[in-house]
N, C-alpha and C positions, 0 to 999 in steps of 0.2 A: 149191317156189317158182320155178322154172326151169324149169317145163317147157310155158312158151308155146311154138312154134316160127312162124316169118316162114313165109307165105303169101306166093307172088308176087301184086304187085299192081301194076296199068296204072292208077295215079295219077300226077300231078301238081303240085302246088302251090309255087310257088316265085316272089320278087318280083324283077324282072331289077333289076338295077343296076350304074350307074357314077357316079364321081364325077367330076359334073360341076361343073369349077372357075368358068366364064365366070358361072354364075348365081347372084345374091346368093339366099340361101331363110333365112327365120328361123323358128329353133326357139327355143320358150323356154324345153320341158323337159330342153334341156342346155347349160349355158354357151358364151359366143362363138357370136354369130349369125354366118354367112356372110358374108366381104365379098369384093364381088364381085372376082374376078383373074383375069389372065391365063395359067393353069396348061390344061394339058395334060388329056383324060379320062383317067380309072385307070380300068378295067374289071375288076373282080374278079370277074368269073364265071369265068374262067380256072381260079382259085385253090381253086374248089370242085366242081370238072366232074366229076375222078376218083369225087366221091361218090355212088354211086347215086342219086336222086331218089326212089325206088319203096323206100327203106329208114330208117332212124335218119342224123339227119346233124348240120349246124352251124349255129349264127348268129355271124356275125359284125360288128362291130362296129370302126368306122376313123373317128377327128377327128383333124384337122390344123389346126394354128392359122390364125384366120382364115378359118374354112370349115367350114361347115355339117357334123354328125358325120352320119355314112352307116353304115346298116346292113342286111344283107342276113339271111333265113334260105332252110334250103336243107335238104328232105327232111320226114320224117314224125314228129311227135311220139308219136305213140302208133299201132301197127303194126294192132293189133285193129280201131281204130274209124277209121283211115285220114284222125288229124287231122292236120293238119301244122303244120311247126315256124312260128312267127312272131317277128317280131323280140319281141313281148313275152313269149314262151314265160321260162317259170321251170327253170332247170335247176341242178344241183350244181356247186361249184366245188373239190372236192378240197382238196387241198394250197391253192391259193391263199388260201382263208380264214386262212392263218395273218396275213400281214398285219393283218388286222382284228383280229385278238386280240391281236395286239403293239402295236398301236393302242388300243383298251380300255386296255390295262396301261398303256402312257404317260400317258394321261388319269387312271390314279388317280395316276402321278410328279407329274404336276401339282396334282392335288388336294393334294398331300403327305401320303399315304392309305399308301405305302411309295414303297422305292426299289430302282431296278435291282438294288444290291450285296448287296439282305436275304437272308440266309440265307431257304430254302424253306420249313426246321423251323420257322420262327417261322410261317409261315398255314399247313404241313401238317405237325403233329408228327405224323401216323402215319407220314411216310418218317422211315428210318433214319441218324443218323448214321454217314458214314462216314469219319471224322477230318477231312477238307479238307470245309470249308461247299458247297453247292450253291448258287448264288444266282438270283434271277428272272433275270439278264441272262444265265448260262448255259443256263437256258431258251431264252430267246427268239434266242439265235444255237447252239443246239445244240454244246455245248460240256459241257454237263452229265457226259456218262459214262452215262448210264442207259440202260439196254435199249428198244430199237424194242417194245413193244406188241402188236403184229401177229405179229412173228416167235414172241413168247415164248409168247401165246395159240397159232399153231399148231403149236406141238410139244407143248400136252397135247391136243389136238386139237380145243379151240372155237375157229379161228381164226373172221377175217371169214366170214358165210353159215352158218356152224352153231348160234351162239345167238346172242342178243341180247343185247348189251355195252353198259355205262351209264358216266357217268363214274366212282362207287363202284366199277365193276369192275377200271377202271384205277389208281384210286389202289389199294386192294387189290392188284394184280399188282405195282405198281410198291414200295408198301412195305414187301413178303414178298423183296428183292433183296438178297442179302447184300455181294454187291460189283458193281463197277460195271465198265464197259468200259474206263476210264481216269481218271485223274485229271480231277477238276472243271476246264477249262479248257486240258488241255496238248492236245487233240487235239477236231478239230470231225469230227461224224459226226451224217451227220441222222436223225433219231427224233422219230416221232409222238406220243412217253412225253412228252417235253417241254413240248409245244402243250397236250397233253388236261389236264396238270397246271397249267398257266399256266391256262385257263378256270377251271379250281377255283378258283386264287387271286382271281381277278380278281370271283368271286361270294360267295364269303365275305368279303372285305375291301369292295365293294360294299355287302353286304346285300340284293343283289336278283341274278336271273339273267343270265347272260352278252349274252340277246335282250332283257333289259327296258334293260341299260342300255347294250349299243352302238344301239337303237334311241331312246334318248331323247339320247343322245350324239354319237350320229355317222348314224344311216341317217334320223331326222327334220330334223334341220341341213342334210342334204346333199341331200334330197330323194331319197333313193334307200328310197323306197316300198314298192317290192316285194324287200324282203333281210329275211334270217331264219334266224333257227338252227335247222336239225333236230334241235330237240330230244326226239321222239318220230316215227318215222319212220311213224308209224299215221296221223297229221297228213294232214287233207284239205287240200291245196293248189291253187286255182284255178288253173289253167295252167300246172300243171307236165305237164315231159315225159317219159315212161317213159325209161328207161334200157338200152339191150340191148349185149348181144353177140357178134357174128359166129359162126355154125357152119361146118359145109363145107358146107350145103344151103340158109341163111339166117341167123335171128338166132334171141335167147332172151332175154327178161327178163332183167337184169341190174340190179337194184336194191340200194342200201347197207341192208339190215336191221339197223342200229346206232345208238342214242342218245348216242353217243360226238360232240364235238364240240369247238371252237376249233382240234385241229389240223386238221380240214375242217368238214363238214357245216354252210355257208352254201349256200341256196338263195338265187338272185340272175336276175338279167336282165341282159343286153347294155346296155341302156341306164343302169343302177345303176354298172356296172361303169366307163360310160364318165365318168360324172359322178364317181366316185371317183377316177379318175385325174385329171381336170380341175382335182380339189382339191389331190391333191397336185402339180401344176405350179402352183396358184395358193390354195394355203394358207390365205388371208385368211378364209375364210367361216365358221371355226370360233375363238375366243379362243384364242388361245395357236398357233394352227394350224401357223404359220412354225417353231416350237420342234419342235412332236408332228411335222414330215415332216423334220426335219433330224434329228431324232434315229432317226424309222423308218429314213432312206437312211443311214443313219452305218454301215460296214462294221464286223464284230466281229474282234476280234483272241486269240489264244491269250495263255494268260499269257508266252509267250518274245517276246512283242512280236509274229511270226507276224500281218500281216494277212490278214483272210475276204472270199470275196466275199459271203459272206452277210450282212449287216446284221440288222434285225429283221423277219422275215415278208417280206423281199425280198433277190432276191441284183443284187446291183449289180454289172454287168459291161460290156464293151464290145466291139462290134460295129460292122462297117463303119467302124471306127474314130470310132466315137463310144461316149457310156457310154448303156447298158442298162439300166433298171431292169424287174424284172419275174419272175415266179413261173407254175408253174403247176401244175397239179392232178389228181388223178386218182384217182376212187372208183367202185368198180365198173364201170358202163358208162357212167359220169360221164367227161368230158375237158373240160381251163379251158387257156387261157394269157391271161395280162395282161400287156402291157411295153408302155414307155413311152420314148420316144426327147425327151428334156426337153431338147437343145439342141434341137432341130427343132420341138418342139410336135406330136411324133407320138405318136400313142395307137392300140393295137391290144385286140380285146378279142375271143377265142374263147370258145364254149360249146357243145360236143358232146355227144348223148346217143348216140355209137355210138361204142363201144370201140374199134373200130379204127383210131378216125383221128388220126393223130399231130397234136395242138393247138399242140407248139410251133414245129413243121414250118412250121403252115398260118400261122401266127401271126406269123412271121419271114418271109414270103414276102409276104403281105398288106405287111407294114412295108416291106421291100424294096422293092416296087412304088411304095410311098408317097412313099419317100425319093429313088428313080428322077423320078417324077412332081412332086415339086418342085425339081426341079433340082439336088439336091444329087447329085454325085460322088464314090463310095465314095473317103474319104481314109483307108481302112486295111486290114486285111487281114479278109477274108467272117468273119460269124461262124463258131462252131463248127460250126453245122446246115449249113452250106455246105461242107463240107470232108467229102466224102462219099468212104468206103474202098469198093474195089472186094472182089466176090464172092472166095472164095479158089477161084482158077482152078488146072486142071492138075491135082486131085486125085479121084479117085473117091470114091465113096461109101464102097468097101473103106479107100481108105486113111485116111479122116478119120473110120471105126466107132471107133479108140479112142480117141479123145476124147472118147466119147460118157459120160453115164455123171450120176448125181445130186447134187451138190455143195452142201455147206453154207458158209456164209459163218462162221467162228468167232467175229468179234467182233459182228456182228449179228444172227445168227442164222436168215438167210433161207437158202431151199435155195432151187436154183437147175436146172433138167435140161437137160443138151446131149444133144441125139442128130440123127443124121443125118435128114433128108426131101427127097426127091427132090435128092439126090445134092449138098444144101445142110447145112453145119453151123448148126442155129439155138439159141438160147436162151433158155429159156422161164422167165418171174420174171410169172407173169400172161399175159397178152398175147406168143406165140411171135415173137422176132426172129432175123434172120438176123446172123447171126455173118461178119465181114468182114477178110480177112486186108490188115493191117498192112503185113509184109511186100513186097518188090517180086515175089518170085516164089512158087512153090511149093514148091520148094527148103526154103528158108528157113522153112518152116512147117512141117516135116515135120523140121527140123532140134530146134526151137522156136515152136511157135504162138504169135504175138500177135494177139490179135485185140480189134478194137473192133466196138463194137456201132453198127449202121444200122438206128435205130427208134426209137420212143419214147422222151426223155428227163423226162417228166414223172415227180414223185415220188408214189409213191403215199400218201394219207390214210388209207383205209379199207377 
């Protein structure tokens, strides 16, 4: 399934852009038409230069209140036939899809269909009692206790890419669990097990599938047209964009072969995406709307009182000293980021089909520039992705070999390989990063390694 390889290619295709504040422009396929202002051009080609053009890349997506929403794509949809990406290209959104499904679930709170506090065993008596109740809301803020999915799939050896995985598969691994990671709610640890179970719920107590009724619920209401559940990944899809990722000589097919979904597998657009954020800055366009965003953005708390930044399918944080809402994603050669700067009326919306490029990186710098360009003055301290550790200097290759070595994570069950490459310690969980000493010197890391990671912080789905 992987053994397309990238051909250099002397193509093309890409739409220049900036956003240009002086000029009113009305759109009516996303709320808030442009009114005309006195703002400064943002130039976002900057933001996307590093990306090859001649490979797999991004579209992105930028509205600022009062001003026309602006979107760029940049690079090649599909490598074989040398289509390229466009703003309406269809791509995966990973992890982010969880919001939507925590979304669903609120919509049946509403119905009065259940509620956050139900015991699980009451819509899936095949999971196991295990004396403290599991309930939907330790679901949907990962609090539950139960095993990541992915980890426990690859240690009998079908993980992701070797068969094909359905929801039945997951309840099946998840209800053969004798014990759990933790008590239901004393400790927050995120896992995919959680999401893919919450879909189940949300379609038995429905009566219909997770696509038939966030699309009569929330993707027909919003206008967002082009979003859908990979629910059979065999599914011909009009303007979807292949998926790869990077070799040392080019790229390879990297596609999600999994029927597995609600903890990711929405297929979406830049512009779906922009208009779901719009809603939740401005609520109104669904009954009850104001209620289902104040309960998504509501942060979750451990039973010791302990609050989360996570809420429901969004982690609410803050940045540049303002608060953050926003997720992001990551399946196969799939990369999302969505975040939302709601005192400002900023809205960012990434969608990458090449594995390499950090979405929350690009996604938080696009916003940067936004925040820069309306005048506003960081009143706090850079977010996290700004706060970048330097390479661990001073050490050879010899002296950072033992560190090298395969490491399993005990309560989740992911392995993890350090080994040295060209004279760098990196860390490889999918996608190899560079491993960054903590530390002020080298001293000090040879005494005690700390190190933090400089790469990718998207969570993986799939």
């Amino acid at each position: 399934m992987r053994s397309m390889r990238f051909v250099t290619i002397a193509a093309l295709t890409c739409v220049p852009l900036s956003v240009a504040w002086g000029a009113a422009v009305e759109n009516r396929s996303l709320p808030f038409a442009a009114i005309p202002q006195n703002r400064p051009a943002i130039d976002l080609d900057a933001e996307l230069a590093s990306i090859a053009p001649t490979g797999p890349g991004c579209v992105v997506g930028l509205k600022i209140a009062g001003a026309a929403p602006v979107t760029r794509a940049h690079g090649l949809a599909d490598l074989e036939h040398l289509v390229p990406l466009t703003v309406d290209s269809v791509l995966e959104t990973g992890s982010l899809a969880k919001q939507f499904t925590a979304a669903a679930m609120l919509l049946l709170v509403q119905d009065g269909k259940l509620a956050l506090d139900d015991d699980i065993r009451r819509y899936l008596p095949e999971m196991p009692d295990y004396g403290i109740p599991i309930t939907i809301r330790h679901l949907l803020t990962h609090t539950s206790g139960l095993r990541e999915q992915w980890s426990l799939l690859a240690l009998t050896g079908n993980g992701p890419g070797s068969q094909v995985h359905t929801q039945g598969t997951i309840l099946d691994l998840a209800s053969r669990q004798e014990g759990l990671n933790f008590a239901p709610g004393a400790e927050f640890l995120y896992t995919n097990t959680n999401y893919a179970l919450a879909a189940i719920i949300i379609e038995r107590v429905s009566g219909m599938s997770l696509q038939r009724f966030t699309e009569q619920r929330l993707f027909q209401p919003l206008g967002m047209g082009n979003s859908r559940w990979r629910e059979d990944f065999r599914t011909v899809v009009p303007g979807r964009a292949m998926a790869y990722a990077s070799t040392g000589d080019g790229f390879i097919a990297n596609m999600p072969f999994t029927n597995v979904y609600g903890n990711g597998g929405l297929l979406t657009t830049i512009g779906d995406l922009l208009r779901w954020n719009a809603f939740l800055d401005h609520p109104s366009d669904l009954h009850d709307g104001e209620a289902l965003v104040a309960a998504l953005q509501k942060p979750g708390k451990l039973r010791n009182g302990t609050a989360l930044e996570y809420s429901l399918g969004l982690e609410v944080t803050r940045a540049h000293g303002l608060r953050l809402i926003s997720h992001s994603g990551s399946t196969a050669g799939y990369k999302a980021w969505l975040g939302r700067y709601p005192d400002k009326g900023i809205s960012v919306a990434v969608l990458c089909n090449n594995g390499g490029v950090d979405p929350v990186d690009l996604g938080e710098k696009v916003a940067e520039h936004a925040l820069n360009g309306s005048g506003y003055i960081e009143g706090g301290p850079a977010s996290p992705a700004a706060r970048k550790s330097a390479p661990l200097t001073g050490m050879t290759g010899t002296e950072l070999t033992p560190y090298q070595g395969l490491f399993r994570n005990p309560v989740t069950g992911e392995l993890v390989k350090v080994e040295v490459v060209d004279q760098q310690l990196t860390f490889q969980q999918g996608s190899a990063q560079v491993l960054a000493q903590l530390g002020e010197s080298a001293s000090s890391a040879r005494t005690g390694v700390s190190c933090g990671l400089s790469g990718p912080r998207e969570r993986p789905s799939n």
